[in-house]
C-alpha beads as a LAMMPS data file, in Angstrom:
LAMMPS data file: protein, C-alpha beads

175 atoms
174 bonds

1 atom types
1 bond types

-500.0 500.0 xlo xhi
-500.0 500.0 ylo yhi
-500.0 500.0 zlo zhi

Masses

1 110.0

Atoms # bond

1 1 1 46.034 8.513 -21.110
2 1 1 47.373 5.584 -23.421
3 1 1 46.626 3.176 -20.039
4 1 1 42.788 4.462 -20.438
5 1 1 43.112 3.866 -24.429
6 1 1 44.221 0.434 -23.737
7 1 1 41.759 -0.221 -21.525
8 1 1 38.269 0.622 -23.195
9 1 1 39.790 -1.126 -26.079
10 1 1 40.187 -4.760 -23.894
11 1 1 36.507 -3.607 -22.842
12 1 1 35.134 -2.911 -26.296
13 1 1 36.991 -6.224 -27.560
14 1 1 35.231 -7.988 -24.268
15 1 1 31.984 -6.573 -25.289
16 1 1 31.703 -7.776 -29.206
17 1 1 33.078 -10.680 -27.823
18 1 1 30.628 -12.272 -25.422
19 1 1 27.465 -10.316 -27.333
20 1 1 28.317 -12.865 -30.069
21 1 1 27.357 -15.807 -28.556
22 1 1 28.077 -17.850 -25.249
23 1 1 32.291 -17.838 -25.259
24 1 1 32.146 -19.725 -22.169
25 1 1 30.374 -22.629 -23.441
26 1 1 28.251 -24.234 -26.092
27 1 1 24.712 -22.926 -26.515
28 1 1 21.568 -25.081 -25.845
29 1 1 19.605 -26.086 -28.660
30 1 1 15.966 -25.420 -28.711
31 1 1 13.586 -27.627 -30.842
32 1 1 10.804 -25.520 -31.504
33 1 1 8.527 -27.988 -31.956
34 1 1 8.225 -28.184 -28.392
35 1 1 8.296 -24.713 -27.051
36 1 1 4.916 -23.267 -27.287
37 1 1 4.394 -19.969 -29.148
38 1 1 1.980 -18.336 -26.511
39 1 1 3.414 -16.636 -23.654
40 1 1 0.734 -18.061 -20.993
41 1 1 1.685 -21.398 -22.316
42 1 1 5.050 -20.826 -22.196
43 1 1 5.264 -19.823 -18.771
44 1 1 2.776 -22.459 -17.402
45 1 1 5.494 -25.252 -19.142
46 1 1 8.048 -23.496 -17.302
47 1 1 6.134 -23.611 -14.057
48 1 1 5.453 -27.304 -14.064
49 1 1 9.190 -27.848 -15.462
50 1 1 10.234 -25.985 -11.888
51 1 1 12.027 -23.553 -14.218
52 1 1 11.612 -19.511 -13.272
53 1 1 12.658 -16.907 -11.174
54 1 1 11.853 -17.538 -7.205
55 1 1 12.012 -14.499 -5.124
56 1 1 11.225 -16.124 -1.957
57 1 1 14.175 -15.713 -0.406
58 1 1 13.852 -12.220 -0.443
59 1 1 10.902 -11.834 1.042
60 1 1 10.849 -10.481 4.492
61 1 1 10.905 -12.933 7.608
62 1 1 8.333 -10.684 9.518
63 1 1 5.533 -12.416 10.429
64 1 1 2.566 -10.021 9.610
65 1 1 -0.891 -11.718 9.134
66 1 1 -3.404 -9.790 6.850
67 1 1 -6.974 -10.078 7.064
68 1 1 -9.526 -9.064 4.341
69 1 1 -11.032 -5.486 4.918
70 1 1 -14.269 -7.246 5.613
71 1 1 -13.247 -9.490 8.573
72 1 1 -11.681 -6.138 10.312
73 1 1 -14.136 -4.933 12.549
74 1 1 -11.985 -1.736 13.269
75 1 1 -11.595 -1.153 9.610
76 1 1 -15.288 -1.506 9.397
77 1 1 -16.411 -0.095 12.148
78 1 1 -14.068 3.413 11.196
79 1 1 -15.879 3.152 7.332
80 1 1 -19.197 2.904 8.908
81 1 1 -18.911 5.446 11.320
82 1 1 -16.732 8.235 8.590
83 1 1 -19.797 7.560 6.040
84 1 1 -20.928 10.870 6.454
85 1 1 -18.017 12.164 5.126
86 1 1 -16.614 12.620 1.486
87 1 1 -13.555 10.253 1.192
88 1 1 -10.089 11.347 -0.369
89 1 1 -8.307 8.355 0.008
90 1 1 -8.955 4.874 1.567
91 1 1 -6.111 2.015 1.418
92 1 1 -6.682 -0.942 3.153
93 1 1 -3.433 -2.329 2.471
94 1 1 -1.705 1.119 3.994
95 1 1 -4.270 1.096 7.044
96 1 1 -5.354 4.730 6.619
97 1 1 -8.483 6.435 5.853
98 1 1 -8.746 10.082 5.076
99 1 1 -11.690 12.226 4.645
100 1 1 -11.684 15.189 2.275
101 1 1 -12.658 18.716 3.403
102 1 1 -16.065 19.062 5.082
103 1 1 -17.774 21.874 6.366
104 1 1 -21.309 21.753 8.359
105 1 1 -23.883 23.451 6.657
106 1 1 -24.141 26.602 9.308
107 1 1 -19.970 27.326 9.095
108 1 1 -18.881 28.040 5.704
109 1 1 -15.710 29.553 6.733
110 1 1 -14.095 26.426 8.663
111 1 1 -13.676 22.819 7.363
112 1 1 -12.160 19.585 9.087
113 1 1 -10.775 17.056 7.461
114 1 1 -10.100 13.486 9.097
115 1 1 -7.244 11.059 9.024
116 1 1 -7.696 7.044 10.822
117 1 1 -4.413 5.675 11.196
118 1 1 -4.937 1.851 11.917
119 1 1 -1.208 0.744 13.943
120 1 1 -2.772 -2.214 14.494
121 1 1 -5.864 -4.724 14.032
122 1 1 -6.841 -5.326 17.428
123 1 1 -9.412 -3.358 18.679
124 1 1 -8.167 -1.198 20.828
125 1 1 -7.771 2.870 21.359
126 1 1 -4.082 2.720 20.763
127 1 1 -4.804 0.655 17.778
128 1 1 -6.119 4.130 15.954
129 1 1 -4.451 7.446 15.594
130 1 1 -7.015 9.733 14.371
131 1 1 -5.750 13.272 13.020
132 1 1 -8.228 16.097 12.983
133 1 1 -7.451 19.236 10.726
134 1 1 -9.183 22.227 11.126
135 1 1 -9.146 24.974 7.578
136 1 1 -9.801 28.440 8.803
137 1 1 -10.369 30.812 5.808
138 1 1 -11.437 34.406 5.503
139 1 1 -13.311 36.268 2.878
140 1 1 -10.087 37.427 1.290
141 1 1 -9.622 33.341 0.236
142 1 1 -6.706 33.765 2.550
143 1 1 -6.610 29.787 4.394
144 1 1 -4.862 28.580 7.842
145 1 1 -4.555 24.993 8.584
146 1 1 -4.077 23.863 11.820
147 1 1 -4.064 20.061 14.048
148 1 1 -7.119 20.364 16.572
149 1 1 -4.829 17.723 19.035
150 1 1 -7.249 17.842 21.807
151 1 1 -10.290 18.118 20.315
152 1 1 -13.786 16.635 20.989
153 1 1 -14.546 15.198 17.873
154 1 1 -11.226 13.485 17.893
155 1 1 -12.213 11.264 21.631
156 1 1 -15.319 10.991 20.189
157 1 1 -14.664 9.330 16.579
158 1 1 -12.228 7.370 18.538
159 1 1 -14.690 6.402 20.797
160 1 1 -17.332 5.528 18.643
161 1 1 -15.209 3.491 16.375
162 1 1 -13.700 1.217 19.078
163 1 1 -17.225 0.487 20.663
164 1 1 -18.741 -0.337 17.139
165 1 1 -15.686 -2.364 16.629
166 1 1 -16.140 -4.411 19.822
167 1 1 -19.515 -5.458 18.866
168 1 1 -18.432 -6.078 15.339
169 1 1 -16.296 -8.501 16.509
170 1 1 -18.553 -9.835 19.266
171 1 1 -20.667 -10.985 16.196
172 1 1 -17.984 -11.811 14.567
173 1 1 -16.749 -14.685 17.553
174 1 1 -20.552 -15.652 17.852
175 1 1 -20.416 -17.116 13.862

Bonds

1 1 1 2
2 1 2 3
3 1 3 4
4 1 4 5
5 1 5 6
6 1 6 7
7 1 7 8
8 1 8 9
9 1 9 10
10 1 10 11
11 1 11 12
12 1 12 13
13 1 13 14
14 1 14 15
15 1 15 16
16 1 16 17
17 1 17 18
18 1 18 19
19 1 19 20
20 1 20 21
21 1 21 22
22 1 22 23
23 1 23 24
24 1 24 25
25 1 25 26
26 1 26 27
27 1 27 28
28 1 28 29
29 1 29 30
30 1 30 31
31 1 31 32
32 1 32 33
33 1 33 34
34 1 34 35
35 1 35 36
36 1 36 37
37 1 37 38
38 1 38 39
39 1 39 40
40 1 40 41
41 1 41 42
42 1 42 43
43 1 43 44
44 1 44 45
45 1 45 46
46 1 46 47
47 1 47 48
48 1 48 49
49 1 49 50
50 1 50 51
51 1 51 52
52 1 52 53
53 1 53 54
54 1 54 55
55 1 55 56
56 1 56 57
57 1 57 58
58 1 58 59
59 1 59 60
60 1 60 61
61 1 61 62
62 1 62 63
63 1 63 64
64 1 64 65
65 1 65 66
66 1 66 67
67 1 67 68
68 1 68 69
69 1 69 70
70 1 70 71
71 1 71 72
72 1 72 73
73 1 73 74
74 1 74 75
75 1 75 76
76 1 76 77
77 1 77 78
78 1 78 79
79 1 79 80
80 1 80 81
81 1 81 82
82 1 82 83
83 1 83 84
84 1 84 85
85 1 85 86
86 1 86 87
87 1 87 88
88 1 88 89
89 1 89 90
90 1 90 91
91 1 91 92
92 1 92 93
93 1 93 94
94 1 94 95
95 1 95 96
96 1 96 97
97 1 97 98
98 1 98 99
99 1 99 100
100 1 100 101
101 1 101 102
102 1 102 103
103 1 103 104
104 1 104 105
105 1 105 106
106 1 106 107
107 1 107 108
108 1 108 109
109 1 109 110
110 1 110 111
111 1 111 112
112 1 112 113
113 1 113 114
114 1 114 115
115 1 115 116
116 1 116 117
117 1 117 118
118 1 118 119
119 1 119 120
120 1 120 121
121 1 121 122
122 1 122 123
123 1 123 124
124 1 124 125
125 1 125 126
126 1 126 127
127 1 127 128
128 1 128 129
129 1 129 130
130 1 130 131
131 1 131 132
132 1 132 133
133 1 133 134
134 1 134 135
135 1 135 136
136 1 136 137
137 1 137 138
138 1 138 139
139 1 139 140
140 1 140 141
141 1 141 142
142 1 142 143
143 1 143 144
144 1 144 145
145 1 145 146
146 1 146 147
147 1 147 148
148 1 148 149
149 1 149 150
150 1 150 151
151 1 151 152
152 1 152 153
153 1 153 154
154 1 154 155
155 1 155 156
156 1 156 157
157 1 157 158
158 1 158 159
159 1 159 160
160 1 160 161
161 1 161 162
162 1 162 163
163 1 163 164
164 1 164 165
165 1 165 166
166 1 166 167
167 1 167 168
168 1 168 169
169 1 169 170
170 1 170 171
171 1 171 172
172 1 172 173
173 1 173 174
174 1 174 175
């Protein structure tokens, strides 16, 4: 008990200490006159003075190359192809696209909602995982959700996508 005394008193003592000033050396004088006020000018001085934080050398050594959305042809092809459909949530930088619930005008009862995976930006069928989910719900509001795994739509969207890619990018090459 007296050990633990003794020792958050060092601490505290440390604390007051070094919150005073620099103990371990004399502290820099700043002339004021040439520090700018702003912030923006500020850190532009410190820029060109090669003073800052880097973070560079924690940045991953991966080498992934992004493109812009527009130069994808699979990312546009799968936009132009899912315009039909309401959109919940499309993020480029996540490679994913997914639809919010639809329902064809003659089936009021079941809705499908559609998820494009992009695993890559070649195009490619295993460049796209597309997940189809089916909403079954009855007149009591009660709901099932279910993955259709082997469903038509889900060859076809695939299949659609991939040949609109191709020639996306065949006009692409030919600029």
């Amino acid at each position: 008990m007296i050990k633990l005394i003794s020792n958050s008193i060092l601490i505290s003592i440390f604390i007051i200490i070094t919150s005073c000033g620099n103990p371990f050396g004399k502290a820099k004088k700043v002339d004021l006159r040439k520090v700018p006020v702003n912030a923006q000018e500020r850190a532009k001085k410190n820029v060109e003075e090669g003073r800052g934080v880097s973070i560079k050398n924690f940045r991953r050594s991966g080498k992934t190359s992004y493109e812009f959305s527009t130069s994808n042809p699979m990312w546009r092809a799968s936009l132009e192809v899912l315009d039909f459909l309401p959109l919940s949530n499309v993020d480029y930088s996540g490679g994913v696209i997914i639809s919010d619930w639809y329902n064809e005008s003659n089936k009021t009862t079941e809705q499908l909602k559609i998820t494009v995976r992009f695993l890559s930006n070649e195009v490619r069928s295993d460049s796209l995982k597309i997940i189809v989910h089916q909403k079954k719900c009855t007149k009591e509001s009660t709901c099932t959700v279910s993955t259709l795994n082997n469903s038509k739509i889900k060859t076809e969207l695939a299949s659609v996508i991939i040949k609109k890619a191709a020639r996306l990018e065949q006009e692409l090459n030919k600029k």
